[in-house]
N, C-alpha and C positions, 0 to 999 in steps of 0.2 A: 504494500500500500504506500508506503513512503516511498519505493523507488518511483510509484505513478506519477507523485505528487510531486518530484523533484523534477521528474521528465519535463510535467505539463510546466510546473516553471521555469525552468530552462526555454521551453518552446515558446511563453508569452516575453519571455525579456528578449529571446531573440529577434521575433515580429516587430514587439518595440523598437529594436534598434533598427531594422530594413524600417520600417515608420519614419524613425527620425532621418536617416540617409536621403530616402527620396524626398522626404517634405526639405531636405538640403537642396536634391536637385531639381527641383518643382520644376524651375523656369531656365532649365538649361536641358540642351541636346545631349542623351547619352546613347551609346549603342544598345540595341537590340540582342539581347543574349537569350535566346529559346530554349538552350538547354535550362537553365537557370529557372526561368521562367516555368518551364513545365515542373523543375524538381517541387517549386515553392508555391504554386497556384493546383487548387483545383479545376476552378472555373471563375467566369466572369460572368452577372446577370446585367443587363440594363437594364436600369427601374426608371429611368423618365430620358429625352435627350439631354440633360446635364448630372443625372446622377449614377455612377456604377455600384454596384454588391460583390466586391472580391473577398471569393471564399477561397482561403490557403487551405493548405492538407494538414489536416485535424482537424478542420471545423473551425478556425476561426476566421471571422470575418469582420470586412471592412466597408464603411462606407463612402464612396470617394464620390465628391464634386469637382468637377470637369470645369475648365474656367475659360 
């Protein structure tokens, strides 16, 4: 049970930190990495034309406004 508990923390400080990186490169051109991308995304829903629902692998999720 504690090693779940460690895992799962581990995995939301990690989210956190890709969070804080990209809200760093909001407004700058970075490359396209897919591999990357598929290890760390589930999927992507659109919920309106400026809002998206990115769901990473484990079930957490985000909700990102498009600007």
């Amino acid at each position: 049970m504690e090693d779940a508990r460690k895992e799962s923390e581990s995995r939301s400080e990690r989210l956190e930190d890709i969070f804080a990186a990209l809200e760093k490169k909001r407004n700058h051109l970075i490359a396209w990495d897919e591999k990357t991308v598929r290890q760390l995304l589930e999927y992507v829903k659109v919920l309106s034309g400026e809002k998206l629902l990115v769901i990473f692998k484990g079930g957490m999720e985000r909700e990102v406004t498009m600007s």
